[in-house]
C-alpha positions in Angstrom: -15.4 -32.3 8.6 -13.9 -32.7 5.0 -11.7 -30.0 3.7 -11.6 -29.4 0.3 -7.7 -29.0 -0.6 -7.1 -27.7 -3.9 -8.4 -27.0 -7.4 -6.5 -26.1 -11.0 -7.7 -22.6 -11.5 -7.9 -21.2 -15.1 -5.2 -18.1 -15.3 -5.4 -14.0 -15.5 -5.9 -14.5 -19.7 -9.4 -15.9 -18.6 -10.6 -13.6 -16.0 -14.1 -14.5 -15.9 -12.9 -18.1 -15.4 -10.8 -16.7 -12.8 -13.7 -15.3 -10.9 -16.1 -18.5 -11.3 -13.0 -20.6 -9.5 -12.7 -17.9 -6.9 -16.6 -18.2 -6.2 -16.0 -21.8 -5.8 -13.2 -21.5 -3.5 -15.2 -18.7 -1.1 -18.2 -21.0 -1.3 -16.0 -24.5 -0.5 -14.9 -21.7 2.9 -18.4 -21.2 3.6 -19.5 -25.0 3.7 -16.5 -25.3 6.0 -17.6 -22.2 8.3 -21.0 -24.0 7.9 -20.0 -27.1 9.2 -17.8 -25.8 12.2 -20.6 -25.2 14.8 -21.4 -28.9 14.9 -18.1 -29.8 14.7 -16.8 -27.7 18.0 -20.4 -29.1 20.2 -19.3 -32.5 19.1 -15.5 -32.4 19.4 -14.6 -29.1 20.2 -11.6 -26.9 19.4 -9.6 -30.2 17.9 -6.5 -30.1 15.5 -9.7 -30.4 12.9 -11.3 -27.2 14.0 -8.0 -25.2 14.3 -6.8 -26.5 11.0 -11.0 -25.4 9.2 -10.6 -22.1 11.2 -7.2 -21.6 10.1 -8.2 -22.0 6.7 -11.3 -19.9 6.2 -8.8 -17.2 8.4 -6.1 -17.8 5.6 -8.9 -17.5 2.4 -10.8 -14.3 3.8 -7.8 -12.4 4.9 -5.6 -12.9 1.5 -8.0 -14.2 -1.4 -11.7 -12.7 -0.4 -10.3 -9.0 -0.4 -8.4 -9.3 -3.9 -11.6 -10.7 -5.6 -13.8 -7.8 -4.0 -11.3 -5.3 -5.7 -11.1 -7.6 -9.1 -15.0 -7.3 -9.1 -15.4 -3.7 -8.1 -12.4 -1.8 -9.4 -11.9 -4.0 -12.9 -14.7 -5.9 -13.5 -18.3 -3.8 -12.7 -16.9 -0.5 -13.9 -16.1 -2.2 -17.4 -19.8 -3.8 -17.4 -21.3 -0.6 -16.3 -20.4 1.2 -20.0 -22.4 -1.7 -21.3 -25.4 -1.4 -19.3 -27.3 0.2 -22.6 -25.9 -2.2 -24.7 -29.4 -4.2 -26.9 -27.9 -7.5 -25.4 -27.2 -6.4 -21.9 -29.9 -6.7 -19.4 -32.1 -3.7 -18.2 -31.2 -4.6 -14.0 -27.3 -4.9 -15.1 -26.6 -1.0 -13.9 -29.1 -2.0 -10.5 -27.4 -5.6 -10.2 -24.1 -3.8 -9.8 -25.3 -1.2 -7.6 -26.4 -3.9 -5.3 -23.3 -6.0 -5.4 -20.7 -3.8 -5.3 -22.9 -1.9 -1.8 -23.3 -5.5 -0.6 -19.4 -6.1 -0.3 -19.1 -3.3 2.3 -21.7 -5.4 4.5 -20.2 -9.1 3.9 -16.8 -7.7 4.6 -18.2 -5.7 8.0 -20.0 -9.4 8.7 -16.3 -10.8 8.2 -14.7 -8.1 11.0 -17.5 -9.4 13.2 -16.7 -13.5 12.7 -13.0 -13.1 12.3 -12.3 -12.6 16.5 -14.1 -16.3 16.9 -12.5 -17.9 14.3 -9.1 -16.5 15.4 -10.0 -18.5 19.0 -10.8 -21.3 17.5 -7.6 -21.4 15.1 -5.9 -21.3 18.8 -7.5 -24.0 20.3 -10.6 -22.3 22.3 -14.1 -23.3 21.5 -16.4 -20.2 21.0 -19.8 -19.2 19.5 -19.6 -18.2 15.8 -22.4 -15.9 16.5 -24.1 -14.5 13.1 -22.1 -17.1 10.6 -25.4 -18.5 9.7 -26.7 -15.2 8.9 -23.2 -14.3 6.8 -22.9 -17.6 5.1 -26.7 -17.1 3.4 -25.8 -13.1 3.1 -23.1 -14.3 1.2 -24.3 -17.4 -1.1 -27.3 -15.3 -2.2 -24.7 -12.6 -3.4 -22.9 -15.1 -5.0 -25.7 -16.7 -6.4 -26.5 -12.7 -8.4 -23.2 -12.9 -9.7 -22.8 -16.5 -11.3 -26.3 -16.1 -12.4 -26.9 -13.0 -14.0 -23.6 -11.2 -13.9 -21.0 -13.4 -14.8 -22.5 -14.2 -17.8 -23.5 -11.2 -19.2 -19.3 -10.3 -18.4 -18.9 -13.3 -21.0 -21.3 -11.9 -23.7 -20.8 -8.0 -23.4 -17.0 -8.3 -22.9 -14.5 -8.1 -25.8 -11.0 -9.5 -25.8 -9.3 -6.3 -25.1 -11.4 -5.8 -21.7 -10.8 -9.0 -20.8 -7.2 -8.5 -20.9 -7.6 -5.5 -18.6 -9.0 -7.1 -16.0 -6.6 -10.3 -16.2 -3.5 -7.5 -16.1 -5.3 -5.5 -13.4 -6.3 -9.0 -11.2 -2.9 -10.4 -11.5 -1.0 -6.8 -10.7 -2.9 -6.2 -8.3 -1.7 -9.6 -6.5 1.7 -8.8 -7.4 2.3 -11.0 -11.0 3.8 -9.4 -13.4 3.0 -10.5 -17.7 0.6 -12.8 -17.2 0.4 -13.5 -20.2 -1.3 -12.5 -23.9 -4.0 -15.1 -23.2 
């Protein structure tokens, strides 16, 4: 099992950037939750398991909750005032219904996985009952926002909005000035 170690992320003056690396990040967690199963019938609970559990423990408990706030509390409230906008997109009000509804169900599939992966992080093999079902939940909600969200975020977003969300993302995980961008 690979793990992906790290990746130069774009700062709070390019939010939408921000976002796109924190997609990547939750989706580089999800090949790793994907690959686990195999890994623990092959080789069980190894230092390689602990240390994959460990991190998609360490990525949903302090990343994934941040970027459900950046995207419900910052970014979709500031889209929503553009959802009659000529440029915007007639399902952008619907799209962000739908997404912002769907993070209460990924993060009560999370509650639900968490218990396993917390085993596994100490050594004992289990079941990661319904991560199949979660991990496709959750790339198809991705897969919404990269397609059809994120870049109408780029297009309908002016400067000054942009820098709300930066200050708002980077308060919010305790930065302070993060800059003029």
């Amino acid at each position: 099992m690979h793990l992906q170690l790290h990746e130069t992320v774009p700062g709070f003056q390019q939010p939408i950037e921000l976002l796109r690396a924190c997609h990547r990040r939750i989706l580089n967690s999800l090949d790793i939750l994907e690959r686990l199963p195999a890994h623990l019938a092959e080789k069980g609970a190894d230092e390689e398991a602990r240390t994959a559990a460990q991190r998609v423990l360490n990525y949903f408990h302090e990343a994934a909750p941040n970027h459900h706030a950046d995207e419900d509390e910052d970014l979709f409230p500031l889209l929503r005032r553009h959802c009659g906008h000529p440029d915007s997109h007639p399902q952008l009000c619907e799209w962000l219904d739908h997404l912002t509804a769907e993070h209460d169900e990924i993060e009560a599939g999370w509650d639900r996985l968490e218990p396993a992966l917390e085993r596994i992080a100490r050594g004992k093999a289990t079941d990661l009952n319904g991560a199949e079902a979660w991990i496709h939940q959750y790339r198809i909600h991705l897969d919404l926002e990269e397609r059809a969200v994120l870049p109408f975020a780029e297009h309908l977003l002016g400067p000054d909005e942009r820098r709300r969300i930066g200050a708002s993302m980077a308060a919010r995980r305790g930065i302070g000035n993060p800059g003029n961008g």
